[in-house]
C-alpha positions as a LaTeX table, in Angstrom:
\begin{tabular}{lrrr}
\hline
Residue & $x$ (\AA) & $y$ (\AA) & $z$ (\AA) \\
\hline
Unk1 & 0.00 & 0.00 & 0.00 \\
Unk2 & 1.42 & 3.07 & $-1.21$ \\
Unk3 & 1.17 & 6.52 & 1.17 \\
Unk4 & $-0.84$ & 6.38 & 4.17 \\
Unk5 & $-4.22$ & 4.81 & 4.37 \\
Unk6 & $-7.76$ & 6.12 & 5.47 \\
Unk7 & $-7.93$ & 3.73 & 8.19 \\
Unk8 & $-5.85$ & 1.71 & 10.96 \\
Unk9 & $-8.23$ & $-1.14$ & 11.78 \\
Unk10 & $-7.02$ & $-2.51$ & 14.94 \\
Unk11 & $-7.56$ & $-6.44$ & 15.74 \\
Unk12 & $-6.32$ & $-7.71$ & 18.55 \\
Unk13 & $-6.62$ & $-11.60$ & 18.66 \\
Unk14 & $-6.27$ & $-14.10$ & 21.81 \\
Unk15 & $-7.24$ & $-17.80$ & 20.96 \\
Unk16 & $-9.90$ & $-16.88$ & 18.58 \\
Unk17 & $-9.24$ & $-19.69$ & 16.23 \\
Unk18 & $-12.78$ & $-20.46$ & 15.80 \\
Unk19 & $-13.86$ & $-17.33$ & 14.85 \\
Unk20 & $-11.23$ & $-15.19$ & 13.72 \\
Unk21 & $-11.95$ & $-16.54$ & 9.94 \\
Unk22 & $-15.30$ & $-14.73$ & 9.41 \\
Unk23 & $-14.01$ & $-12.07$ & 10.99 \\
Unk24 & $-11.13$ & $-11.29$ & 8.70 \\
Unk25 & $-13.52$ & $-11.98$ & 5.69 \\
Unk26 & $-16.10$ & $-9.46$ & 7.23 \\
Unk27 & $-12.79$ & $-7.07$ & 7.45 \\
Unk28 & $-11.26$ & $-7.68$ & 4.03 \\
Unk29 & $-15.01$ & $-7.31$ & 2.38 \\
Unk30 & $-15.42$ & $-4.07$ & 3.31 \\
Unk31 & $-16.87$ & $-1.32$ & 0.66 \\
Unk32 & $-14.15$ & 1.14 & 1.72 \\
Unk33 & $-10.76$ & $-0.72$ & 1.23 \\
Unk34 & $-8.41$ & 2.39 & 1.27 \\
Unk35 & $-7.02$ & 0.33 & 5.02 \\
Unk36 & $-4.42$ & $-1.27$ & 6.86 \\
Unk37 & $-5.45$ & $-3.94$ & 9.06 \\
Unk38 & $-3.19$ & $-4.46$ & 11.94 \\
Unk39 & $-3.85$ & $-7.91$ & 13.29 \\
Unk40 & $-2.30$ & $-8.00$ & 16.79 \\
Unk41 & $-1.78$ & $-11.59$ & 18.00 \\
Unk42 & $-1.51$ & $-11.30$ & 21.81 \\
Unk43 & 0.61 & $-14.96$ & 22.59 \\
Unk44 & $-2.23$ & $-16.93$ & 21.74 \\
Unk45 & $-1.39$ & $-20.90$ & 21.74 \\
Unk46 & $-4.64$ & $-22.65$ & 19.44 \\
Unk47 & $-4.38$ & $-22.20$ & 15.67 \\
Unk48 & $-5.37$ & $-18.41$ & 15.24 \\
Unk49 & $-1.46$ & $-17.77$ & 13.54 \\
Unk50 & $-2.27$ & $-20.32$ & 10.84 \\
Unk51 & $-5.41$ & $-19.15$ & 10.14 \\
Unk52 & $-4.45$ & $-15.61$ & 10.07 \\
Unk53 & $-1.35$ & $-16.34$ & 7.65 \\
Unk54 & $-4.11$ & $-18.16$ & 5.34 \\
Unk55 & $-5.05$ & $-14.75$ & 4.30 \\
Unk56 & $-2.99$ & $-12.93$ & 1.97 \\
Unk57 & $-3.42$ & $-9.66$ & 1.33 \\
Unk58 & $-1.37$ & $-6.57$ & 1.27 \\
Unk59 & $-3.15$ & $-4.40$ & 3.26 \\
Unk60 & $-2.81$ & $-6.81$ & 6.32 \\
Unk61 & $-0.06$ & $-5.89$ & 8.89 \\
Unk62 & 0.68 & $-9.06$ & 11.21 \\
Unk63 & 2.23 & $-8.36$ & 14.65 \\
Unk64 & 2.85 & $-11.88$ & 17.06 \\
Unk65 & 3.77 & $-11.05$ & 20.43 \\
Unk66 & 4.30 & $-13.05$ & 23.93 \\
Unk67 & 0.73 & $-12.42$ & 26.04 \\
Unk68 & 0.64 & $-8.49$ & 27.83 \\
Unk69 & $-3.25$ & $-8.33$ & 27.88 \\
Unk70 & $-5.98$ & $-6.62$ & 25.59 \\
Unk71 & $-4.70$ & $-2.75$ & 27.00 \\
Unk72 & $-0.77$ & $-3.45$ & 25.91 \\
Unk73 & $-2.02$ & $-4.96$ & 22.83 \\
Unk74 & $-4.18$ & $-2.13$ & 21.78 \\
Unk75 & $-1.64$ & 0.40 & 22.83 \\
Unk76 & 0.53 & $-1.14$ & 20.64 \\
Unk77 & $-1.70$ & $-0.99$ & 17.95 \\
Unk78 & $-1.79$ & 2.54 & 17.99 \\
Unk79 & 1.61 & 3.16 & 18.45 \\
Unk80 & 1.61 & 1.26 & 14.97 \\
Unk81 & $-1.36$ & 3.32 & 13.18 \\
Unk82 & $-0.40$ & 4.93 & 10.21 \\
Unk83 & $-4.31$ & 5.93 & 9.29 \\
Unk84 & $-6.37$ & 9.12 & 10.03 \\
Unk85 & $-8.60$ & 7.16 & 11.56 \\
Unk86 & $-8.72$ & 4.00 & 13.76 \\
Unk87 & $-11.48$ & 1.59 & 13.87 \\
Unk88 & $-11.55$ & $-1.54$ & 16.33 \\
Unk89 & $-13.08$ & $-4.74$ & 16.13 \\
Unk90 & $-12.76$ & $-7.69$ & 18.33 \\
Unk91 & $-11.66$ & $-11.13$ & 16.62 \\
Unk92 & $-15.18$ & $-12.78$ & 16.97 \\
Unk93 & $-16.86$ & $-10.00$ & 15.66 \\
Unk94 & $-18.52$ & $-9.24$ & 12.32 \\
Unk95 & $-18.29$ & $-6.05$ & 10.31 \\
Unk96 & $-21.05$ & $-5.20$ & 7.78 \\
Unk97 & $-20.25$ & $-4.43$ & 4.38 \\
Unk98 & $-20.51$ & $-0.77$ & 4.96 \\
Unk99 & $-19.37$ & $-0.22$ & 8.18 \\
Unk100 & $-15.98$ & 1.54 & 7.03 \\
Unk101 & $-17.59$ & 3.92 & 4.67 \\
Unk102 & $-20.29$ & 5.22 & 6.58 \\
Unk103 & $-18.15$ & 5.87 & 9.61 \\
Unk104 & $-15.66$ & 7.41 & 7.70 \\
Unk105 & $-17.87$ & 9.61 & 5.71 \\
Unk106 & $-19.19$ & 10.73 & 9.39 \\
Unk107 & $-15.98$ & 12.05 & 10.57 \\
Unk108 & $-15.35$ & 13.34 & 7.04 \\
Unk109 & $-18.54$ & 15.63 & 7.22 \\
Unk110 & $-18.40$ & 16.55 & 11.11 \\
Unk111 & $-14.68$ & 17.47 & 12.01 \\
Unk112 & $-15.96$ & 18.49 & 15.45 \\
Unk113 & $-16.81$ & 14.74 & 16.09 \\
Unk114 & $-13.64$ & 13.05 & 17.93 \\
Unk115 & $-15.57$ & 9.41 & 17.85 \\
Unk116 & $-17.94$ & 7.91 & 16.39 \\
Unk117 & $-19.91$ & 4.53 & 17.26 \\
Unk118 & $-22.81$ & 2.27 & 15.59 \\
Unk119 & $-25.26$ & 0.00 & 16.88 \\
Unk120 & $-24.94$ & $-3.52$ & 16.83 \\
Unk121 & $-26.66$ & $-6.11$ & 17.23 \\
Unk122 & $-25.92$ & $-9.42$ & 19.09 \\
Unk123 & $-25.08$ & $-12.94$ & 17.68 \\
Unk124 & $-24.11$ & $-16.16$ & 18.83 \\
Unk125 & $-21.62$ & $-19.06$ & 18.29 \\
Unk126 & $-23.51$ & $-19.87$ & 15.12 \\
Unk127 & $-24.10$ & $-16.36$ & 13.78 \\
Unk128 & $-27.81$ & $-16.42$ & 14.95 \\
Unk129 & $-29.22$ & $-12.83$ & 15.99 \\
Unk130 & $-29.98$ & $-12.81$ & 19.65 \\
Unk131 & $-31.04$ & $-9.35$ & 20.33 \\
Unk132 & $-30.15$ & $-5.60$ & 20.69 \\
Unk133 & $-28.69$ & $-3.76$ & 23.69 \\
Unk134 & $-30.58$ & $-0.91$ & 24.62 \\
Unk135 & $-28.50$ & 1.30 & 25.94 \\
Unk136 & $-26.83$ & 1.19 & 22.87 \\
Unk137 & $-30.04$ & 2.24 & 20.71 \\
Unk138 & $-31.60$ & 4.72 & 23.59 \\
Unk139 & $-28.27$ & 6.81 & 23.38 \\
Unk140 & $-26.57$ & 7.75 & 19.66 \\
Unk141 & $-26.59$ & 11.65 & 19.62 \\
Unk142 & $-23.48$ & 13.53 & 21.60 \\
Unk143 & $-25.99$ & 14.96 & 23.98 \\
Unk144 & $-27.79$ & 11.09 & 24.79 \\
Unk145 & $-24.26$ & 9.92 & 25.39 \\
Unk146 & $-22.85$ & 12.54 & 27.69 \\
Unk147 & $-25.99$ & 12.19 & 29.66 \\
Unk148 & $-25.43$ & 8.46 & 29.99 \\
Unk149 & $-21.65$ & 7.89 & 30.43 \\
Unk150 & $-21.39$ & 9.24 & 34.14 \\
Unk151 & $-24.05$ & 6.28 & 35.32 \\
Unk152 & $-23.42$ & 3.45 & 32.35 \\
Unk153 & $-21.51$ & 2.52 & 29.53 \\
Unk154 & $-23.69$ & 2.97 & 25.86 \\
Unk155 & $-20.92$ & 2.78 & 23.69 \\
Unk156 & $-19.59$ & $-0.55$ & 22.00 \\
Unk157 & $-16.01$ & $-0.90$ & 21.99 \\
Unk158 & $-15.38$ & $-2.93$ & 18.89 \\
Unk159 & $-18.09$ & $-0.79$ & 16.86 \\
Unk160 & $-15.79$ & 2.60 & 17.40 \\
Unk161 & $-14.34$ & 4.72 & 14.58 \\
Unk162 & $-11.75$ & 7.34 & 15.82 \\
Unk163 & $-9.39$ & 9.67 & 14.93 \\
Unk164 & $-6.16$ & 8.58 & 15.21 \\
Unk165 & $-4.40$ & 11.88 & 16.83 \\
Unk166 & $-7.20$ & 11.77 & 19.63 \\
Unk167 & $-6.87$ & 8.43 & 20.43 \\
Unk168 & $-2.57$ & 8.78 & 20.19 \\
Unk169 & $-3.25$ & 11.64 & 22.75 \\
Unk170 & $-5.46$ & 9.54 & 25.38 \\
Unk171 & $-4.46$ & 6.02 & 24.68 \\
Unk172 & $-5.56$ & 2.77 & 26.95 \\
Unk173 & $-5.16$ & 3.00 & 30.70 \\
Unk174 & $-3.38$ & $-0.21$ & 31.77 \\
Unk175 & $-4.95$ & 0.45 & 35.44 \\
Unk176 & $-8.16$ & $-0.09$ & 33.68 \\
Unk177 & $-8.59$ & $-3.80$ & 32.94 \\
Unk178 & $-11.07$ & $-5.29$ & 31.67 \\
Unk179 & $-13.14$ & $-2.12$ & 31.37 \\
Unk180 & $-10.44$ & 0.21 & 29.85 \\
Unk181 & $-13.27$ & 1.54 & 27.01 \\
Unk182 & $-15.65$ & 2.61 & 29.78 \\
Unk183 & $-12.32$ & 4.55 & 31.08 \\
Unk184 & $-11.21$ & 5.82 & 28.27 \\
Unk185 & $-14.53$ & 7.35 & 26.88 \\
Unk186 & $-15.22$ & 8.98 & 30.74 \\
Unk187 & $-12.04$ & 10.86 & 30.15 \\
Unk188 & $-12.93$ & 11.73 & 26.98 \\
Unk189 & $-16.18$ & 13.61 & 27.67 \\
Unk190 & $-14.62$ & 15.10 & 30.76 \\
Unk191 & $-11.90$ & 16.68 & 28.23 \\
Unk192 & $-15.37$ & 18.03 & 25.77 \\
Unk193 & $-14.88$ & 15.13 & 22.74 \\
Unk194 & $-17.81$ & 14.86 & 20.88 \\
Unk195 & $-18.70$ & 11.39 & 20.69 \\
Unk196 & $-21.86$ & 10.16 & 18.40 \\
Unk197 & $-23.19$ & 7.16 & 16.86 \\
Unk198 & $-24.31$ & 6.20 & 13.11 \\
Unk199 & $-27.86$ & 5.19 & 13.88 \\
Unk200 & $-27.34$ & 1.76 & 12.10 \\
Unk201 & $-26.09$ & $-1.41$ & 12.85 \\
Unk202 & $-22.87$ & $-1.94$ & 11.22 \\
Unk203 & $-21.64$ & $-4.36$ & 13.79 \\
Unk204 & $-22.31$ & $-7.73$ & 14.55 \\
Unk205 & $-21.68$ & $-8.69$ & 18.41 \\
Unk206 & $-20.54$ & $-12.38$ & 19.08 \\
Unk207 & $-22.09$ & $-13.28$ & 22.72 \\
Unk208 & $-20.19$ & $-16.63$ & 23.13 \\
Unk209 & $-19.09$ & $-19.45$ & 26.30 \\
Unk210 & $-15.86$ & $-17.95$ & 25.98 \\
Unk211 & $-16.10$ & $-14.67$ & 25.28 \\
Unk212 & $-15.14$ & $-11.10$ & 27.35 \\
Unk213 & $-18.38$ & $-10.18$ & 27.52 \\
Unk214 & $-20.05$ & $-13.63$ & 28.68 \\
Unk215 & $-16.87$ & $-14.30$ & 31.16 \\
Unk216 & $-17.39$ & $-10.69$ & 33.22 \\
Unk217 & $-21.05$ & $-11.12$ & 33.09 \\
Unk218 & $-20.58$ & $-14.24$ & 34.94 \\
Unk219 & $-17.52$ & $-13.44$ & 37.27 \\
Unk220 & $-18.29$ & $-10.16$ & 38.53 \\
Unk221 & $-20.53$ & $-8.06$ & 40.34 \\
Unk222 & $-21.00$ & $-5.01$ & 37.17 \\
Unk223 & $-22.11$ & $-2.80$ & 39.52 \\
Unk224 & $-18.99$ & $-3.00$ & 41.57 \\
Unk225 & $-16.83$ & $-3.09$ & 38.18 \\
Unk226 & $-18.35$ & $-0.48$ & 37.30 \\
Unk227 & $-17.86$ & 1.70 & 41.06 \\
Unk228 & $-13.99$ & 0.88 & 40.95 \\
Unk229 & $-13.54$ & 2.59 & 37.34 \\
Unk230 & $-15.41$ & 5.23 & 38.09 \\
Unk231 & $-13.06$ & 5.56 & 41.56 \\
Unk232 & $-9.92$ & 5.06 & 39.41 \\
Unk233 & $-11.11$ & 7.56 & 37.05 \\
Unk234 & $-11.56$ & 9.98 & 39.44 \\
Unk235 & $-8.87$ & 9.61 & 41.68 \\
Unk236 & $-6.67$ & 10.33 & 38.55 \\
Unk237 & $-8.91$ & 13.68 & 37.54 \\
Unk238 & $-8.72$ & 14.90 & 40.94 \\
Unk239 & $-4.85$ & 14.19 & 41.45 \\
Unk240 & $-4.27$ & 16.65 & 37.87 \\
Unk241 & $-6.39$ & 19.12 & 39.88 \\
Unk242 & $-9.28$ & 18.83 & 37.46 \\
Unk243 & $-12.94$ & 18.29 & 38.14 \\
Unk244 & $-16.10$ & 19.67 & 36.20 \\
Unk245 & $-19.81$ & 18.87 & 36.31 \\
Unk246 & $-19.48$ & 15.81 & 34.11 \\
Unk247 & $-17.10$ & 14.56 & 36.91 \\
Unk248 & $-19.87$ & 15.34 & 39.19 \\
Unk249 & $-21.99$ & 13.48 & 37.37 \\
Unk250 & $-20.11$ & 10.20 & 36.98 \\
Unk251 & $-19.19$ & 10.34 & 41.52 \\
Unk252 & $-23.57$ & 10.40 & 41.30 \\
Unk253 & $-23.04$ & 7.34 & 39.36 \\
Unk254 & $-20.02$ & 6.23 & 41.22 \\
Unk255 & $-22.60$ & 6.09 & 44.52 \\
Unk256 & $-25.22$ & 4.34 & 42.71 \\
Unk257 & $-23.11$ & 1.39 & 41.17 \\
Unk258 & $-21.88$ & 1.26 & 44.84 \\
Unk259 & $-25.60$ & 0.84 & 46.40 \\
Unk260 & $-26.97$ & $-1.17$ & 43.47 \\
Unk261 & $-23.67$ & $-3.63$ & 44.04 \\
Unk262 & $-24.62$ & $-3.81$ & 47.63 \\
Unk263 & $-28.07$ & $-4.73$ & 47.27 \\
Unk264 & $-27.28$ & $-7.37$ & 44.57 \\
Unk265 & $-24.10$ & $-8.88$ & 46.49 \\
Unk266 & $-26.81$ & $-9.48$ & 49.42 \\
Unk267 & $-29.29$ & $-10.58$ & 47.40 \\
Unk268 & $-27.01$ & $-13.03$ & 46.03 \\
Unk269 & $-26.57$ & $-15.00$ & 49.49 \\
Unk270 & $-29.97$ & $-14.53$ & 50.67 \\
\hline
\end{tabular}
């Protein structure tokens, strides 16, 4: 690929062998090709390097390195991003045909938009449509979404288009595990980046035994995930010296994750 391209697309891949097939296709199919496609194989031990050197094309970049995590990978992936814009996708996810051009085109026509999202819609091992998440439909304009952040997350991780210089300026918090998007879009809208949504689905969301998603669901308390970001977050506002009404707005939320975890951590041993 000669110059730089439109997009970075940034793929970070842990034993995803069974899925990380259609997801490249979905990738690779896209309407909008002018891409690189950084594939960023965290240490995984199944098949997923085989499969992923099955596809040859030019605008993939492959990157194999020993386990650090989803935040080291990702941070490495934009240290790598040669694009105006970086788009993310998980490696059991599906990208619509569009996806890429309609995003684009978004931050093409509204250079005041830092971010922007899409809905999606959730599928399972098979590919079967299981539903829509509706805090992701009930919140798409930049108003909906900095009205929602401080007290949940509305915004799908893998479904995210940004610019490349924001997210080079902000990056992944490593002290953020597990829920380093939440973090990274509360900081974000406490620094006044417009975030918004193209009100289609352009992502399909793989719900599986094994994935992210399904695993927290499971494990932890969200409401108490959800408290402990919201402390970290703040912590690190308040030791720059910074705090505004959307930080007042996510310690309301802070003190209602904190309740609602109570309640359902008692309710749980009842």
């Amino acid at each position: 690929m000669s110059g730089s391209p439109l997009i970075s697309v940034l793929l970070p891949v842990y034993n995803s062998a069974a899925f990380i097939a259609a997801t490249l296709q979905s990738i690779l199919a896209q309407t909008e090709g002018n891409f690189e496609l950084l594939v960023l194989n965290d240490g995984s031990t199944d098949e997923s390097e085989q499969l992923i050197r099955s596809f040859s094309d030019s605008r993939i970049r492959y990157f194999h390195h020993p386990n650090m995590g989803l935040v080291g990978t990702l941070n490495r992936g934009i240290a790598e991003a040669r694009g105006t814009y970086i788009a993310r996708i998980d490696a059991d996810d599906i990208c619509l045909p569009e996806r890429f051009a309609k995003q684009a085109a978004w931050l093409e026509a509204y250079p005041q938009t830092a971010l922007v999202g899409c809905f999606i819609t959730f599928i399972n091992e098979e590919g079967v449509e299981t539903g829509t998440w509706p805090a992701d439909r009930d919140n798409y304009t930049a108003t909906q979404i900095t009205q929602t952040l401080p007290y949940i997350n509305c915004m799908a991780h893998p479904g995210i288009m940004i610019r490349t210089a924001v997210l080079k300026q902000y990056l992944y918090n490593p002290a953020q595990q597990h829920i380093e998007d939440y973090d990274l879009w509360l900081r974000m809208q406490a620094e006044g980046e417009v975030m918004e949504k193209v009100p289609e689905t352009l992502l399909l969301y793989r719900v599986h035994s094994a994935s992210v998603t399904a695993v927290n669901i499971k494990r932890q308390n969200l409401f108490f995930k959800q408290f402990h970001c919201k402390r970290r977050y703040l912590a690190a506002r308040l030791a720059k010296g910074r705090f505004n009404g959307f930080d007042a707005r996510v310690v309301a939320g802070m003190c209602k994750d904190g309740i609602t975890g109570i309640v359902k951590w008692i309710k749980q041993r009842m």
